[in-house]
N, C-alpha and C positions, 0 to 999 in steps of 0.2 A: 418564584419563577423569574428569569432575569432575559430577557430580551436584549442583543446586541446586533449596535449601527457601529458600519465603517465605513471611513471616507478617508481618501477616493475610494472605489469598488476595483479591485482586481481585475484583470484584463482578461481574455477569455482562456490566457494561458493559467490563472491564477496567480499573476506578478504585481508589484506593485513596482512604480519607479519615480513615487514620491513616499515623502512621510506618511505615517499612517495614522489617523487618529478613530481610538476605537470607545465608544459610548455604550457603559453598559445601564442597563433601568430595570431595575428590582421591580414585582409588588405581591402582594401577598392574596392570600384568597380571602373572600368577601368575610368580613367578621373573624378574620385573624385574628391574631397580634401585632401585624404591623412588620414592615421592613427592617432589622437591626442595621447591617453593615452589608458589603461587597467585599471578595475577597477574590484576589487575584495572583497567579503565579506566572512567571515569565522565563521558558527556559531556552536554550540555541544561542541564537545572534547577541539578543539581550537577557539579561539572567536580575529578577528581582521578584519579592511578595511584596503585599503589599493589602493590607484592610481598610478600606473606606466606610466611615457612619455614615447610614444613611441609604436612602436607594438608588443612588445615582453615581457611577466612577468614571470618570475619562481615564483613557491608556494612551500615550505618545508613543509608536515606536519609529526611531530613525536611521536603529545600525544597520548596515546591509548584512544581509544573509536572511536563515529563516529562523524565523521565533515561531515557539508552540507557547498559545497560552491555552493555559486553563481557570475557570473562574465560577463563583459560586454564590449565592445570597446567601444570610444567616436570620431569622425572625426571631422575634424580640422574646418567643419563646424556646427560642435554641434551635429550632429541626433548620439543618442545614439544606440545601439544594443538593440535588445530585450532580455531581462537574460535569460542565462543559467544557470544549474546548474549542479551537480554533488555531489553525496554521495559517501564518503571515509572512508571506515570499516576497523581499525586497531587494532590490535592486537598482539604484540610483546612478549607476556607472556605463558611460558609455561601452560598446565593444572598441578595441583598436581594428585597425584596416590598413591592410599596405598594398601596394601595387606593382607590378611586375611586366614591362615591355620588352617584348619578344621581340626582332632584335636589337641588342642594345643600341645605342646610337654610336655615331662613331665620333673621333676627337674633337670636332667642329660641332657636336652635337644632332647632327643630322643622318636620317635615315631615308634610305634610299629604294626601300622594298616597303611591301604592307607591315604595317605592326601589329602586333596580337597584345590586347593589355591586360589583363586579369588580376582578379581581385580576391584577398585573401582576409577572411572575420575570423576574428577570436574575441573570446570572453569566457572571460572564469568563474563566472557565477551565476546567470540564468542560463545562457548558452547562446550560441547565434541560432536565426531562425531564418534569415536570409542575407545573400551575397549577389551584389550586382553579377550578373554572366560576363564572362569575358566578351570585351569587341574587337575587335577588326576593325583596321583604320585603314581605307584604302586612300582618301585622297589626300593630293598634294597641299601644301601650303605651312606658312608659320603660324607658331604660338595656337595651335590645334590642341586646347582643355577639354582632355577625355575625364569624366568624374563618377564614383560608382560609390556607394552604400552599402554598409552592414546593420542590420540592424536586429539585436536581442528579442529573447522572448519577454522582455519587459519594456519593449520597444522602446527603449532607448536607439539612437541611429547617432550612426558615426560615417562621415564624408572624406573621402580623399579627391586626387586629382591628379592626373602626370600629362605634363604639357609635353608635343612632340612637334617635330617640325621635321616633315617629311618632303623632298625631293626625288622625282623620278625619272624625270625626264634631260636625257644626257645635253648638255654642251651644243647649242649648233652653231657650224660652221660655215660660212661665205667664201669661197675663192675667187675671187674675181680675176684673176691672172696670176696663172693660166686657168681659163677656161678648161673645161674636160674635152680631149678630143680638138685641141685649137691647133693650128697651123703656126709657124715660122718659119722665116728664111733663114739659113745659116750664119750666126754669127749676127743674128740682128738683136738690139741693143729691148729686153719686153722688162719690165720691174714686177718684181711678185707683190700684188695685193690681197692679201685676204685677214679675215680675223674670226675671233670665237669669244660669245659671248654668253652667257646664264644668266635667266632671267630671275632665278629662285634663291637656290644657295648661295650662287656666286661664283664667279671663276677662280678655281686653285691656282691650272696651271694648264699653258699651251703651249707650243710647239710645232716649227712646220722644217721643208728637205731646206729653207731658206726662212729666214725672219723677211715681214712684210718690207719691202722698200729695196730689197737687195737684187741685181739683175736676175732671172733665169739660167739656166743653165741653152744655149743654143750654140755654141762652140762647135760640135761635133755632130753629125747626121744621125738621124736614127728616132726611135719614140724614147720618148723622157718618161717619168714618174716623179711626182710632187705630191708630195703628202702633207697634209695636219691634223694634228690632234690636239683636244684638251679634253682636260677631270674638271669637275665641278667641288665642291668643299662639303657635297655629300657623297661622293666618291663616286659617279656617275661619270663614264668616258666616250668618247667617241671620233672617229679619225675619218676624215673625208681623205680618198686619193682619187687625182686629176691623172689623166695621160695626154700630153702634149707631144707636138712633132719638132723635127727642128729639120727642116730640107732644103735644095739647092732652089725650089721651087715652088710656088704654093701648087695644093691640089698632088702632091707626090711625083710631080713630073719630071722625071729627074732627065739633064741633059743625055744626048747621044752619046 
């Protein structure tokens, strides 16, 4: 009768995802004849026989896939054992895993809405058994390392990662002159200050009815409009417009 140890032991899937070494130990009944040999077949992943003298055989197996073995004593008066057998599921290879951001980024690398990231296992030989869930990345900022896991049913785990660097918040803008709603006299001499700055991605690109430092428009009576805008370099925009006056008088009092 041949009692067999193996080490490691199988995972509750029945995987192994190291080498395997299998110890088998003959012995005979009380006033035998004694143990002759072990005899062993190995067929699947690795294919070999193989006769040990003696009661005792070590088995090494380390090719991935599965092997069936079966295996038997012999006594020293011939009567063989009835086979046994046993199935050896290995698997030493991680799963791959790849990752996918909803939406993509744009040519500066930045994204300007929530990202969706999800994650995708394969494995071709125990099978995957779990997959990080996709996340949702609401907030702002750089170098934001979202990272998720596959891992086989021979737990083997395999890691990725997709750095994202998200912006949401547009461009803001300062007018200091003109004022929204501000006063002038006709033909009086006001210089347009304002600017736009981003504190995140960066400023692309701005724009106003006048670049900062140039006179206003008061030449002519009437309510004006001065605009600016800028984009940031995750493509977030936003445009502030002022109404100013330009009259013979302050307060709209126009002569008789």
């Amino acid at each position: 009768s041949t009692q067999l140890d193996i080490s490691p032991l199988p995972n509750e899937a029945g995987w192994h995802n190291t080498d395997v070494t299998i110890t088998l130990t003959a012995t005979d009944n009380e006033g035998g004849s004694g143990v002759k040999e072990i005899g062993y077949k190995l067929t699947g992943a690795e294919s070999r026989e193989e006769t040990i003298p003696g009661q005792t055989a070590q088995i090494f197996i380390s090719t991935e896939g599965i092997t069936n073995l079966t295996y038997w004593a012999v006594d020293n008066a011939g009567i063989v054992e009835l086979v046994k057998s046993l199935t050896v599921k290995l698997d030493k290879t991680p799963p791959t895993i790849t990752t996918q951001a909803s939406p993509q980024p744009n040519f500066f690398g930045w994204n300007n809405t929530d990202v969706l990231v999800s994650f995708n296992g394969k494995d071709n030989l125990s099978g995957i058994t779990t997959v990080t869930d996709p996340i949702t990345v609401i907030t702002e900022g750089k170098d934001q390392i979202i990272g998720g896991e596959a891992v086989d049913l021979a737990e083997n785990t395999a890691f990725t990662s997709v750095t994202l660097i998200i912006d949401k918040t547009a461009p803001a803008i300062t007018i200091n002159v003109p004022l929204n709603e501000a006063e002038y006299l006709l033909k009086q001499s006001v210089i347009a200050d304002w600017s736009v700055t981003d504190n995140l991605s960066g400023l692309e690109s701005s724009s106003g009815t006048l670049s900062s430092g140039q006179a206003i428009d008061t030449a002519s009576p009437g309510t004006k409009i001065f605009s600016v805008s800028g984009q940031d370099r995750a493509g977030n925009s936003s445009t502030q417009t002022n109404k100013y006056y330009a009259r013979y008088h302050y307060l709209g009092i126009l002569p008789p």
